[in-house]
C-alpha positions as CSV (number, residue, x, y, z in Angstrom):
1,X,70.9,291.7,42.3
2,X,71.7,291.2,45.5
3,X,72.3,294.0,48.3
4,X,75.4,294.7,49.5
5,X,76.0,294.0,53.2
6,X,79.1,292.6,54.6
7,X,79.3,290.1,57.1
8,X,78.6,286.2,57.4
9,X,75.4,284.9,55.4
10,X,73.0,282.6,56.1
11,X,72.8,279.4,54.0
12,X,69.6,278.8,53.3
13,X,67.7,275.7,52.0
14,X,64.2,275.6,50.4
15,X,62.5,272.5,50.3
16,X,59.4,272.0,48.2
17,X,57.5,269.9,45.8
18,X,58.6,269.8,42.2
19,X,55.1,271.6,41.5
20,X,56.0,274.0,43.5
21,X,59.8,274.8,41.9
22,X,58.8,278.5,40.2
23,X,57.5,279.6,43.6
24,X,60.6,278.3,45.1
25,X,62.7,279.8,42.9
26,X,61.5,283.1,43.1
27,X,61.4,283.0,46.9
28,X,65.5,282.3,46.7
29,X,65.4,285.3,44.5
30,X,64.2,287.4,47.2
31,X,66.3,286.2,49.9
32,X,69.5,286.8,48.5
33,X,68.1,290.4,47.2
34,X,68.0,291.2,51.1
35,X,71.7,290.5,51.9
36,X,71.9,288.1,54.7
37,X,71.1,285.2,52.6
38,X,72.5,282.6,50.5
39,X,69.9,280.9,49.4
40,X,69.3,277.8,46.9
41,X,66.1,275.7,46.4
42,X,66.7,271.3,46.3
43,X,66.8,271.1,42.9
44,X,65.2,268.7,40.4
45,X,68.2,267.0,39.7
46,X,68.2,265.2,43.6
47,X,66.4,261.5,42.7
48,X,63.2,261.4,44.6
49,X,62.9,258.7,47.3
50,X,65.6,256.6,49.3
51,X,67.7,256.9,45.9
52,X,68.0,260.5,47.1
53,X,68.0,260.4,50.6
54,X,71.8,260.8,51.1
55,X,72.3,264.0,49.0
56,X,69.5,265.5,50.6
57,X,70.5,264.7,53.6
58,X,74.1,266.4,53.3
59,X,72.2,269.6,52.0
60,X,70.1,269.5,55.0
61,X,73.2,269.6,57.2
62,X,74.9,271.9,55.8
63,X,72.3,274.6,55.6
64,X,71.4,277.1,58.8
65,X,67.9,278.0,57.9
66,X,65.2,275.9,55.8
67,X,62.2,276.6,54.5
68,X,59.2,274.1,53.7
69,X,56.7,275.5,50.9
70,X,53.5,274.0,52.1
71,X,50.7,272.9,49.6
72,X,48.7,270.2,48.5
73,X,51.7,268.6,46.0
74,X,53.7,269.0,49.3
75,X,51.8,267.4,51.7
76,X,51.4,263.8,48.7
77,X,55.2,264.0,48.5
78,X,57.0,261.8,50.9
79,X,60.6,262.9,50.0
80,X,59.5,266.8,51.0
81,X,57.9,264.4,54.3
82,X,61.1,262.9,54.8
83,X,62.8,266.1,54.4
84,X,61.1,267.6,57.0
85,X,61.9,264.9,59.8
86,X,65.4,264.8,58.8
87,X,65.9,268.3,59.4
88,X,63.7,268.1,62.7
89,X,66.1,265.1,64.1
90,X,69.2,266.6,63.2
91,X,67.1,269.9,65.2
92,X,67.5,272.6,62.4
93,X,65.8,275.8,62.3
94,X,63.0,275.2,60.3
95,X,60.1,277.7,58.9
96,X,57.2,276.5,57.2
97,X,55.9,278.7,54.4
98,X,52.6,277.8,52.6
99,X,52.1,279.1,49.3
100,X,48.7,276.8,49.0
101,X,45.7,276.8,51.9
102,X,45.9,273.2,53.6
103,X,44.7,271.2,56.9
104,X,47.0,271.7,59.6
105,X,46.2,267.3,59.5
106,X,48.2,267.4,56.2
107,X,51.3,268.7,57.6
108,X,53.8,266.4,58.7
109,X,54.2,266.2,62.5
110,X,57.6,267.7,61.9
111,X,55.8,271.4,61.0
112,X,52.6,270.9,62.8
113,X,53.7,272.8,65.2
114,X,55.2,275.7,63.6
115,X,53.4,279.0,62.5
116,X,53.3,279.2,58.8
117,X,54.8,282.1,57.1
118,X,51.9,283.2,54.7
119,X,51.7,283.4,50.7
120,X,48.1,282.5,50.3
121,X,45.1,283.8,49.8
122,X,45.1,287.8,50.3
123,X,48.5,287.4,51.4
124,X,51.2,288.9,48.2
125,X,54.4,287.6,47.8
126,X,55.7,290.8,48.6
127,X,53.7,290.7,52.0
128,X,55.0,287.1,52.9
129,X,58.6,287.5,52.0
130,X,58.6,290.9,54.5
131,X,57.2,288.8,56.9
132,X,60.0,286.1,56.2
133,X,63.3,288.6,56.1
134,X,61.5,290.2,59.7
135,X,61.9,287.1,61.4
136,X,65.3,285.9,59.9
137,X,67.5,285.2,62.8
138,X,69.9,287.7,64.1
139,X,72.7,284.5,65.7
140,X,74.4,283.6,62.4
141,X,77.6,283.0,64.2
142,X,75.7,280.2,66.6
143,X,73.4,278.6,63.9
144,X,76.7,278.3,61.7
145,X,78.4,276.5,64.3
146,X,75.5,274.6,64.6
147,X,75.6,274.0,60.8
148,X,79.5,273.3,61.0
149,X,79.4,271.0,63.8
150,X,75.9,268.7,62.3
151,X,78.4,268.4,59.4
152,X,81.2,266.9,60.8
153,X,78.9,265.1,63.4
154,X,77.2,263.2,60.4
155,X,80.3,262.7,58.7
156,X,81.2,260.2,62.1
157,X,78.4,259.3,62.4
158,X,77.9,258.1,58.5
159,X,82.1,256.6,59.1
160,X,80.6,254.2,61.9
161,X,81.9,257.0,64.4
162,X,85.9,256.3,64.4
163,X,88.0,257.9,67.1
164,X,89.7,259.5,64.3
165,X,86.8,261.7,63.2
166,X,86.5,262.7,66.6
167,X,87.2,266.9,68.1
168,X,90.3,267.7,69.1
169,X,90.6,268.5,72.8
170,X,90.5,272.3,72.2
171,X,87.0,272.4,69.3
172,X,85.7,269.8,72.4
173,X,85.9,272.7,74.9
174,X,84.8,275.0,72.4
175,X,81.1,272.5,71.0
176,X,80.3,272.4,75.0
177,X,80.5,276.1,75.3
178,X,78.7,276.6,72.1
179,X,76.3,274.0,73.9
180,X,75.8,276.4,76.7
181,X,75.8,280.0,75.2
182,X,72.5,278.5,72.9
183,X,70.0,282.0,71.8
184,X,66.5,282.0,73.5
185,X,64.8,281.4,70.2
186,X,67.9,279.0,68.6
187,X,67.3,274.8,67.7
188,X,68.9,272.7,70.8
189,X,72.0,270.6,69.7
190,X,70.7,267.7,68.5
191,X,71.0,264.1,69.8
192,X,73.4,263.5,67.3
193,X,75.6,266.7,68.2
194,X,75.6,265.3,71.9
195,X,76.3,262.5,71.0
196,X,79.5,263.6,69.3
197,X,80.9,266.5,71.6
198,X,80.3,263.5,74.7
199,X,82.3,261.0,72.7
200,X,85.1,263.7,72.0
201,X,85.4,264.4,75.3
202,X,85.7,260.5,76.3
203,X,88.0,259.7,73.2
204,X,85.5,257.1,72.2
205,X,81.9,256.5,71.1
206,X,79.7,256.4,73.7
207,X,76.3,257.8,73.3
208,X,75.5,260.1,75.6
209,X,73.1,258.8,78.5
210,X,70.8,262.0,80.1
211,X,69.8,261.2,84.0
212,X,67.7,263.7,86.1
213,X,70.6,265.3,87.9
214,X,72.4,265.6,83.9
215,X,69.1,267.8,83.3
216,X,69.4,269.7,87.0
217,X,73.0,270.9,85.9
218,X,72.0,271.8,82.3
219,X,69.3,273.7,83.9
220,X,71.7,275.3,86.3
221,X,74.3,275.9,83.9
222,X,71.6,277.6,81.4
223,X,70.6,279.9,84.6
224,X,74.3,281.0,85.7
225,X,74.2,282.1,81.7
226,X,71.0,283.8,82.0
227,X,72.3,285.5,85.2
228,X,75.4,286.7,83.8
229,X,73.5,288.2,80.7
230,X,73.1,291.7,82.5
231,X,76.7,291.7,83.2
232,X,77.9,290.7,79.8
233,X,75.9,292.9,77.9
234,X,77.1,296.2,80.3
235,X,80.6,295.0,79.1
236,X,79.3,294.8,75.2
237,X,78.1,298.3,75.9
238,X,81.2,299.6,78.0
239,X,83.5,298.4,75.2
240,X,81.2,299.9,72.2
241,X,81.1,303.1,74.5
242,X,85.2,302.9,74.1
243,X,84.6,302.1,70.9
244,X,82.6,305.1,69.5
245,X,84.7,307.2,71.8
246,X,88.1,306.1,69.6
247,X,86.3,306.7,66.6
248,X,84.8,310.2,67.4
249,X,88.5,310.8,68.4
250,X,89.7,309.4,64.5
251,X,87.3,311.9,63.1
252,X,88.4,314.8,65.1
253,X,91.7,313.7,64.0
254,X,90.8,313.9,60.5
255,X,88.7,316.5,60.0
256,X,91.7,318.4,61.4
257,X,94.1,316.5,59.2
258,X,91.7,317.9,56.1
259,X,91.8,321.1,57.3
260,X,95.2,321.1,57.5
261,X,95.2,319.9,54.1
262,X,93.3,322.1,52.9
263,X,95.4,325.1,54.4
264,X,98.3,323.6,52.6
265,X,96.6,323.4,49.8
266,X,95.5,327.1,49.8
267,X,99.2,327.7,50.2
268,X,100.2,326.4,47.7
269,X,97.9,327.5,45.1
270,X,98.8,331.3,46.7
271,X,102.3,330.4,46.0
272,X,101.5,328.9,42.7
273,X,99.9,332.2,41.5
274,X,102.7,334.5,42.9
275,X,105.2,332.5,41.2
276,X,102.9,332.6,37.9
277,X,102.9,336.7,38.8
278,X,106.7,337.2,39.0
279,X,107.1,334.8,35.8
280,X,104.9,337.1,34.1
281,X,106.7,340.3,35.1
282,X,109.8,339.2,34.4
283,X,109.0,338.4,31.3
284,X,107.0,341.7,30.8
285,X,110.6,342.8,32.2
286,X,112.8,341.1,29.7
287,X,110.8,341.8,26.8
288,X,111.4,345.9,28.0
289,X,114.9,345.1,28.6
290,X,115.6,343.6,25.0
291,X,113.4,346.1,23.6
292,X,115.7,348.9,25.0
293,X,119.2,347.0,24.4
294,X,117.9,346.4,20.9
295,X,117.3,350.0,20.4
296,X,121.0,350.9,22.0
297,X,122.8,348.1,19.7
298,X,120.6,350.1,16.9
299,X,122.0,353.7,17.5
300,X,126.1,352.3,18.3
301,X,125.2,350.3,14.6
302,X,124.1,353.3,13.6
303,X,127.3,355.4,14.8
304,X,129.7,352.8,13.8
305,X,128.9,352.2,10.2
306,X,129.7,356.0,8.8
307,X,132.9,356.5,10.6
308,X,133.8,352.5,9.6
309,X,132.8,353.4,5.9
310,X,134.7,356.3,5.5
311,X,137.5,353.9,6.3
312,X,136.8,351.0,4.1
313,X,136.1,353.0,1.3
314,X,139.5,354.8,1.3
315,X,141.2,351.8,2.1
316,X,140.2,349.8,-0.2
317,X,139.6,352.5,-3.4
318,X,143.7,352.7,-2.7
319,X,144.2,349.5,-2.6
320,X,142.9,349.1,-6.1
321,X,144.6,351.9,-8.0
322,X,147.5,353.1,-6.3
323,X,151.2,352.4,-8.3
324,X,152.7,353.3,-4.7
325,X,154.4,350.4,-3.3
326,X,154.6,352.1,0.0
327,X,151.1,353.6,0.0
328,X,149.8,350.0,-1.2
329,X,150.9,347.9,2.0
330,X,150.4,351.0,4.6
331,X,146.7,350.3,3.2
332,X,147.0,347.0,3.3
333,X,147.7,347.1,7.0
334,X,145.1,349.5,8.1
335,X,142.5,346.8,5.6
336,X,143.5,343.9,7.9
337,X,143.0,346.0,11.0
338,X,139.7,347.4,10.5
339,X,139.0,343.8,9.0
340,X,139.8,342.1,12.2
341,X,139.0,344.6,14.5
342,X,135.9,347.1,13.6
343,X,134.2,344.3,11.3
344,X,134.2,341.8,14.1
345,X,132.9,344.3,16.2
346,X,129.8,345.1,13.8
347,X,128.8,341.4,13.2
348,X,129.0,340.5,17.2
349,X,126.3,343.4,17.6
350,X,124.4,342.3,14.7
351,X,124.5,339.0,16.1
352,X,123.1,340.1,19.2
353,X,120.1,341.3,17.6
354,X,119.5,338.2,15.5
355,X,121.5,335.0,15.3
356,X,120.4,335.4,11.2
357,X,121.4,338.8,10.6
358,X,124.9,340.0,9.3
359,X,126.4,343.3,8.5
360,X,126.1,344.4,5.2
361,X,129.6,346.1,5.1
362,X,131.6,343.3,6.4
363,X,130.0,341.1,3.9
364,X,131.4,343.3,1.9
365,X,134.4,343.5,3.3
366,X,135.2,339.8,3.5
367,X,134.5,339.3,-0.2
368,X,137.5,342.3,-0.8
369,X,139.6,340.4,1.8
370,X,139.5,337.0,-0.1
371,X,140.8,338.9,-3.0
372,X,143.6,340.7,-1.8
373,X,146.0,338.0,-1.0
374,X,146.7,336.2,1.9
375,X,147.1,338.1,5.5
376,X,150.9,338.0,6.0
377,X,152.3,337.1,3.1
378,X,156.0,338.6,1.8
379,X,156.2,342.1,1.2
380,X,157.5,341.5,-2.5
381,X,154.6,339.2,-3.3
382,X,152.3,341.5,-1.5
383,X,153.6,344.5,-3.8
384,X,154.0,342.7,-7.1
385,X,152.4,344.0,-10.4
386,X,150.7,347.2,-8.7
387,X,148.3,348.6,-9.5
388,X,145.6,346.0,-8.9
389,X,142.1,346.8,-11.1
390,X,141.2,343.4,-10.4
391,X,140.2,344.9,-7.0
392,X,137.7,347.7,-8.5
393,X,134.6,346.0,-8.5
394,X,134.8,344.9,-5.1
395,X,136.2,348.4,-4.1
396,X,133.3,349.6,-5.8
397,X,130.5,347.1,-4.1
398,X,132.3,348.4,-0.4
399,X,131.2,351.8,-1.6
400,X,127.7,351.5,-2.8
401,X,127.3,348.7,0.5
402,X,128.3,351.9,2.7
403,X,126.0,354.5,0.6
404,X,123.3,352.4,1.1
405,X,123.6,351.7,4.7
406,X,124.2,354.8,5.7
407,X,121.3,356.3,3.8
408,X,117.8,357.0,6.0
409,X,115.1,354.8,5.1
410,X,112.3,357.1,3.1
411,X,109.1,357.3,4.9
């Protein structure tokens, strides 16, 4: 699993022997467990020889960094040779790593003169692949233009160098610049890169020719870069100066803005809770409140239902055995006033106490009502074959309705 670090990544290539393929393997492995890498080893699948020549070649362009495993296999192969020369001409980074002891005679004249990074002998893997991600370059953005521009240099070159596959006018300025700014410890632009930024610049393909004064203003160039080093790298500093400085004043800015959040936040919980408090004591409140109108509703029931009683009952015991025409509908009268006055009365404070609970009495009542006759009829209908015992039993269930109501419950 690879680290995570953000940034460009260096391509790297591996080149080995195919006896040396584990090793190879597990040293791409590493790499790309550091971060900074991408790195792939030429696989098995590249024909040996001429036959692969070209698809090595192109991953050979196209990689900044690559590593030659050195060994006895590799020093007898001549495609890990030729390997080794092509990325010298096209003037790649190159680091030799040797997993085998050999004679410095067996090395191609391409890593002669390089410093091996060590695997052998007491050396662990471990030890050499420290030793490798200490001295990977810090440039990427250089060696990737380097990378870039070998790429589309060998892509002219390979075309028979057409005017077409040329730089534009604007990547021209910006290869001779690149040219210029080269890292003390970076590959020089190959012949073939030259070669390529010249003819750009000429809009045709002329090779470019090197005379002694070419050198003296290379040289002079290269020390006007060197001199101005100081100067640049003051700027680099003045600007990450202004840099930290803005971001210090960020942070101020929000650690205050978190504070401030977190003040609002306090507030609003204090709120919260007070709101939660009144809630509570208001409904502590209410439940006193219907507690005592409860208990008043109670005691006017209470008062109401005797002196209503005495009523009903005499209304209605006359209404059921009275002869008296006149007496009858006086009655009658006074029944549909306390029916429609008193009664509705009772059941809206019954009501109030529970939307289920109805007074006894007017049930009562009602149930004499619907027997009766009509509200309003004629007075000769309304008098007609008196008296009326059909009307006992429910004078009789107004009675007992009132007795019991009006009788204290028995502890």
């Amino acid at each position: 699993m690879s680290a995570a670090v953000d940034g460009p990544k260096l391509q790297v290539l591996i080149c080995h022997a195919q006896a040396d393929a584990g090793f190879a393997r597990e040293l791409a492995e590493g790499l790309e467990f550091d971060g900074r890498c991408r790195a792939s080893a030429v696989g098995s699948s590249v024909p040996e020889g001429e036959d692969g020549n070209t698809e090595r070649g192109d991953l050979i362009a196209a990689a900044d960094l690559l590593l030659f495993v050195l060994s006895p296999a590799a020093a007898a192969s001549p495609t890990f040779n030729w390997e080794a020369d092509y990325a010298n001409q096209m003037s790649k980074l190159m680091y030799p790593v040797q997993l085998q002891p050999m004679d410095d005679d067996a090395r191609t004249a391409a890593l002669a003169s390089l410093t091996p990074i060590r695997f052998d002998g007491e050396h662990t893997f471990m030890e050499g692949l420290k030793a490798l991600v200490g001295l990977l370059p810090t440039d990427i953005g250089w060696l990737q233009y380097h990378t870039a521009l070998s790429v589309r240099a060998r892509q002219w070159d390979s075309a028979g160098r057409p005017d077409s596959h040329l730089l534009t006018a604007e990547e021209t300025s910006g290869a001779k610049n690149w040219t210029v700014a080269r890292p003390e410890h970076a590959p020089k632009p190959s012949d073939l890169h030259l070669d390529f930024i010249a003819a750009s610049e000429a809009g045709g393909t002329a090779p470019v020719t090197t005379t002694d004064a070419d050198d003296a203003q290379v040289a002079d160039e290269e020390a006007q870069a060197a001199a101005t080093a100081p100067e640049q790298a003051a700027q680099s500093l003045k600007k990450a100066n202004k840099f930290y400085a803005i971001i210090s004043i960020l942070l101020a800015i929000v650690a205050g803005l978190a504070a401030w959040q977190a003040w609002v936040s306090q507030q609003k919980i204090a709120e919260g809770n007070r709101q939660l408090k009144m809630q509570q004591q208001a409904a502590e409140l209410s439940k006193v409140t219907l507690a005592i109108q409860r208990e008043r509703i109670e005691e006017a029931i209470k008062t109401v239902n005797p002196s209503l009683c005495t009523q009903a009952q005499k209304v209605t015991n006359l209404l059921a055995t009275t002869g008296d025409s006149a007496v009858w509908d006086i009655n009658y009268d006074l029944f549909w006033s306390l029916y429609e006055g008193p009664m509705i009365a009772l059941e809206q404070l019954y009501g109030t106490l529970s939307e289920t609970e109805r007074s006894p009495v007017a049930d009562a009542m009602i149930a004499f009502g619907k027997n009766v006759g009509t509200r309003g009829e004629p007075y000769e209908a309304r008098v007609a074959g008196l008296p009326r015992p059909e009307l006992l039993e429910h004078a009789a269930n107004v009675t007992a309705t009132c007795k019991k109501v009006n009788t204290p419950a028995q502890n």
